[in-house]
C-alpha positions as CSV (number, residue, x, y, z in Angstrom):
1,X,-151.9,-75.1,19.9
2,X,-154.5,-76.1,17.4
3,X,-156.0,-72.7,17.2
4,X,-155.7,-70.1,14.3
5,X,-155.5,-66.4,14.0
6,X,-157.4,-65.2,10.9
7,X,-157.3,-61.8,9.2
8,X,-160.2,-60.4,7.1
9,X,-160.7,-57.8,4.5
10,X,-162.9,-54.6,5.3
11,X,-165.7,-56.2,2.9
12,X,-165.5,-59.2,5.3
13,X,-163.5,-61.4,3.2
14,X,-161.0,-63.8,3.8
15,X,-157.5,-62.4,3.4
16,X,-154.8,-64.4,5.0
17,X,-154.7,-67.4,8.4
18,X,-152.0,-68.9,10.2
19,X,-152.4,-72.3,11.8
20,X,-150.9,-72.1,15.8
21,X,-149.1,-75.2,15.1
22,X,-146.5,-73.1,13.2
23,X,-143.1,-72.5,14.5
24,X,-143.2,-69.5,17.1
25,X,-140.7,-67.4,13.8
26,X,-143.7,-68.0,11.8
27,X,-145.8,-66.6,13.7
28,X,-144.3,-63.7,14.5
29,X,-143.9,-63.3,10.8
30,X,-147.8,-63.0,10.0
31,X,-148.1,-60.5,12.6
32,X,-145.6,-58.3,11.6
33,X,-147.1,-58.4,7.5
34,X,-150.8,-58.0,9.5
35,X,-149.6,-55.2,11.4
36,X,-148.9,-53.3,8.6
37,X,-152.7,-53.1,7.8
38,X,-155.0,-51.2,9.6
39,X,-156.3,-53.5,11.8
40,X,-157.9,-54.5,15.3
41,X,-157.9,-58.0,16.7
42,X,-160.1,-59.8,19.4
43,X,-159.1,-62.2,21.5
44,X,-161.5,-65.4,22.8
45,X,-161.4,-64.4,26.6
46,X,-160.1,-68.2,27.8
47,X,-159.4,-70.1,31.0
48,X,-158.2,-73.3,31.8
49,X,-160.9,-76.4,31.2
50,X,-162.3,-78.5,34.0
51,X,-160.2,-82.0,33.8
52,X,-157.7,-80.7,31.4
53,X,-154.0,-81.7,32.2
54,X,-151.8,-79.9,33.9
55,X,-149.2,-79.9,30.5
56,X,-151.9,-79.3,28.3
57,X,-153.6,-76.4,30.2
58,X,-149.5,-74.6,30.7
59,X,-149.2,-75.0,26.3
60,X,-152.5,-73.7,26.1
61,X,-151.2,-70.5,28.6
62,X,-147.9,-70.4,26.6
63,X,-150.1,-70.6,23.4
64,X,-152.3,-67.4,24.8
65,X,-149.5,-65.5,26.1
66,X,-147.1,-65.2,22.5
67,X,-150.6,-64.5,20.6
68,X,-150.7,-61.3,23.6
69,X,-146.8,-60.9,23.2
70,X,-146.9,-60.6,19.7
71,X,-150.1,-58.4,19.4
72,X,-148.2,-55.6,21.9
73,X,-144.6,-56.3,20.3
74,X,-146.4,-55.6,16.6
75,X,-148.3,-52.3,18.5
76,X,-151.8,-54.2,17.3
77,X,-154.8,-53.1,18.9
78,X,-156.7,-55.9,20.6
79,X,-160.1,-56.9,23.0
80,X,-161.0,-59.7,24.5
81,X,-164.5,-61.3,24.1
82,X,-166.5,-64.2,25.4
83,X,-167.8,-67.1,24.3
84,X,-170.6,-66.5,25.1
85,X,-171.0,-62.7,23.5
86,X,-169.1,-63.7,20.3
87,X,-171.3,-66.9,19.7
88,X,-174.5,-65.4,20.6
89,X,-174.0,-62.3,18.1
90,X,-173.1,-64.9,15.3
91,X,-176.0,-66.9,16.4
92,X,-173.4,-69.9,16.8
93,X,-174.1,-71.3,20.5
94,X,-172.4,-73.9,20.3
95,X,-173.6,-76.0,23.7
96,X,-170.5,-78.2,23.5
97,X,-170.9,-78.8,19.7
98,X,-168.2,-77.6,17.5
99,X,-169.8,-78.3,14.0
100,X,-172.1,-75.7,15.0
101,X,-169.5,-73.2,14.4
102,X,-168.2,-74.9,11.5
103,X,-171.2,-74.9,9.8
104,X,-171.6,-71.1,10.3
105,X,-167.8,-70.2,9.2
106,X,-168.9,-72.6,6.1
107,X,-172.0,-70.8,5.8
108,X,-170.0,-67.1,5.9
109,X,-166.9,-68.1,4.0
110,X,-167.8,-70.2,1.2
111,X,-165.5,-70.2,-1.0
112,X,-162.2,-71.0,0.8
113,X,-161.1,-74.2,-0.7
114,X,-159.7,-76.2,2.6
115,X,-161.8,-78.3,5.2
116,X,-162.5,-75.7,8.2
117,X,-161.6,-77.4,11.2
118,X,-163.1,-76.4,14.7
119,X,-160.4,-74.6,15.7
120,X,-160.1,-72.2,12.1
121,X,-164.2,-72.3,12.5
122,X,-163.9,-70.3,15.7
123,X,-161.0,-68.2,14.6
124,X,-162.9,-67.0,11.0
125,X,-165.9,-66.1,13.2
126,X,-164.1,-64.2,16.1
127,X,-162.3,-61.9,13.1
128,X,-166.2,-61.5,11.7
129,X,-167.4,-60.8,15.3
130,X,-164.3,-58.4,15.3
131,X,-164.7,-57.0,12.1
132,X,-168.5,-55.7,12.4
133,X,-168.0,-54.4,15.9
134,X,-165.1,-52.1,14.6
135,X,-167.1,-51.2,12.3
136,X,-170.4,-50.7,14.2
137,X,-172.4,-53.2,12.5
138,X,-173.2,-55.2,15.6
């Protein structure tokens, strides 16, 4: 639920985010003005955490499952990636700590003019990750 879904220019800059704390209608909204770009999306390939609740672990399913609804209901072409391959390919292993990818989203996307959190962090670098694989830079 704290997650984002970030969209990027061809050049690699920032064009548009929406927060997953937004209302399911808003949502659907920025996929539907994204789908109307040329674009691919990738997915962080995800599982329920050791320890975590059993409420928090069915939001966080809910949460996966309308990002996968709306990405087929908006006809948007998507993979899924690891962890593990995304990080290591922006040289971002986290181990556990997030400011790690913070600091590289920072690092890539200096000038947006909000705090990154963890969760936007992850979500600019996935659409990087996404962006030079479509475009055969990695």
């Amino acid at each position: 639920m704290s997650g984002a879904s970030v969209a990027l220019n061809e050049d690699g800059s920032y064009r548009s985010m929406v927060r997953h704390t937004a209302t399911n209608h808003d949502l659907a909204l920025w996929y539907r003005t994204v789908a109307r770009l040329p674009v691919t999306a990738m997915l962080e390939r995800v599982s329920a955490m050791p320890r975590q609740g059993v409420s928090s672990t069915f939001k966080f399913g809910c949460q996966f499952g309308l990002c996968i609804g709306l990405l087929t209901a908006f006809r948007i072409r998507y993979e899924m990636v690891t962890p593990v391959k995304w990080q290591s390919a922006m040289k971002c292993r986290t181990g556990g700590e997030k400011k790690v990818s913070r600091a590289a989203a920072q690092r890539l996307f200096p000038d947006l003019d909000w705090r990154v959190t963890d969760h936007e962090a992850d979500a600019l670098l996935i659409a990087e990750y996404c962006r030079r694989v479509t475009l055969g830079i990695l």
